[in-house]
C-alpha positions in Angstrom: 0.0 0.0 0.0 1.0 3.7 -0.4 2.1 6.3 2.5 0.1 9.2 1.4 1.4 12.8 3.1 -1.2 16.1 3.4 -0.2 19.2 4.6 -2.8 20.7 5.7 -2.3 25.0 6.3 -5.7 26.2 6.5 -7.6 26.5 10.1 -11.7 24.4 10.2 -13.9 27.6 9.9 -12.0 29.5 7.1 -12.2 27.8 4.0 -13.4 23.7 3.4 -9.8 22.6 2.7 -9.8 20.6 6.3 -12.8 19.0 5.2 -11.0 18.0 1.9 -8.2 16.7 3.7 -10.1 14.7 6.1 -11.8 13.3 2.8 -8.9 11.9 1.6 -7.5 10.9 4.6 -10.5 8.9 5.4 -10.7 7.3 1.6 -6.6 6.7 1.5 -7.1 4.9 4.9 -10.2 2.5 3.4 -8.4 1.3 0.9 -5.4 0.7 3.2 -2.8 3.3 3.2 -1.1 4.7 5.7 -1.2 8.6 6.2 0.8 11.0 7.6 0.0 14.7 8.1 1.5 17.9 8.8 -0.7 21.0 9.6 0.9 24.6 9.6 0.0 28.3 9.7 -3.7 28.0 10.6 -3.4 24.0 9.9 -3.0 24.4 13.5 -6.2 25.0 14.9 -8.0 21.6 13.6 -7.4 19.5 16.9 -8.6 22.0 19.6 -10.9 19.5 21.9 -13.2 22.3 22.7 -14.6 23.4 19.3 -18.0 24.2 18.9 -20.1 25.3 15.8 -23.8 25.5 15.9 -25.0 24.6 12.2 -22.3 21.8 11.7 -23.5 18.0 12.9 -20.0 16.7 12.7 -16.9 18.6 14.4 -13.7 19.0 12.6 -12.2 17.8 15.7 -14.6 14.5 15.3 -13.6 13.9 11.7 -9.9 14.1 12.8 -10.4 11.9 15.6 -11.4 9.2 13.4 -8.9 9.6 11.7 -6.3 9.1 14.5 -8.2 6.4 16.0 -7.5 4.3 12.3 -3.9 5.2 12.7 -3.0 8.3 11.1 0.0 10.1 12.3 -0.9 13.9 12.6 1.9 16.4 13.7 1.5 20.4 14.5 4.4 22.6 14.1 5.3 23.7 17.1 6.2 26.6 16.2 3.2 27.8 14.4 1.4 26.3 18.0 2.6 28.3 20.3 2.5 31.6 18.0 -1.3 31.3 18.0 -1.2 30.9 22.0 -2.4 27.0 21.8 0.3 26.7 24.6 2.3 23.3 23.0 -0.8 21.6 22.3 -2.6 21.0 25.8 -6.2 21.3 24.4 -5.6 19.0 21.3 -7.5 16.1 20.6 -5.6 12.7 21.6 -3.2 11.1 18.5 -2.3 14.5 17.8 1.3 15.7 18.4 3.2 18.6 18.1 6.7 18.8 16.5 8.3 20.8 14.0 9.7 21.3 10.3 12.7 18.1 10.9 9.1 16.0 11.2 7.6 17.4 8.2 11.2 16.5 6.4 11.4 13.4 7.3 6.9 12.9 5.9 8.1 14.6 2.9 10.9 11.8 2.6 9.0 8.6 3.8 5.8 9.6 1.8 4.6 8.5 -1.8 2.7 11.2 -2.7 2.2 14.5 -0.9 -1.2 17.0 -1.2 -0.8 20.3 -0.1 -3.8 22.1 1.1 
């Protein structure tokens, strides 16, 4: 099977690009490949535990815990974390970590294809 890499820069309310990405993420991972994601810039803001959106019956943070759950690696840059005041990731979802550019090298390096989002 593949290794299929997104990066993933937009934040859930702006535009539908998380939506897209949890798309593919969740048809790459039915037909069996693996996934590996970075999210940056905005990207950061998908995992926050506490989101809440009146009109939307399924939670970004729902979608992407799914995701997770089917064994997705998902990495924040730190960076980009901590500039927005998420404070290294306390209020993220479970499965999701943060790290830093060397971790989206080394995606970059291990993946077969990479989307950019």
């Amino acid at each position: 099977m593949a290794n299929i890499g997104i990066l993933l820069t937009a934040g859930p309310f702006q535009y539908e690009n998380w939506e897209t990405a949890a798309n593919i993420a969740q048809a790459a991972q039915a037909k069996g490949h693996e996934v590996k994601m970075f999210w940056y810039l905005d990207g950061v803001y998908n995992p926050i535990k506490y989101q809440t959106f009146p009109d939307l019956p399924v939670l970004p943070k729902d979608r992407w815990a799914d995701i997770v759950g089917k064994g997705a690696s998902i990495i924040a840059c730190g960076i980009c974390v901590n500039a927005r005041g998420l404070e290294k990731g306390k209020d993220y979802i479970e499965g999701v970590r943060v790290g830093g550019l060397p971790d989206f090298a080394e995606i970059v390096g291990e993946v077969d294809s990479l989307i950019t989002l």
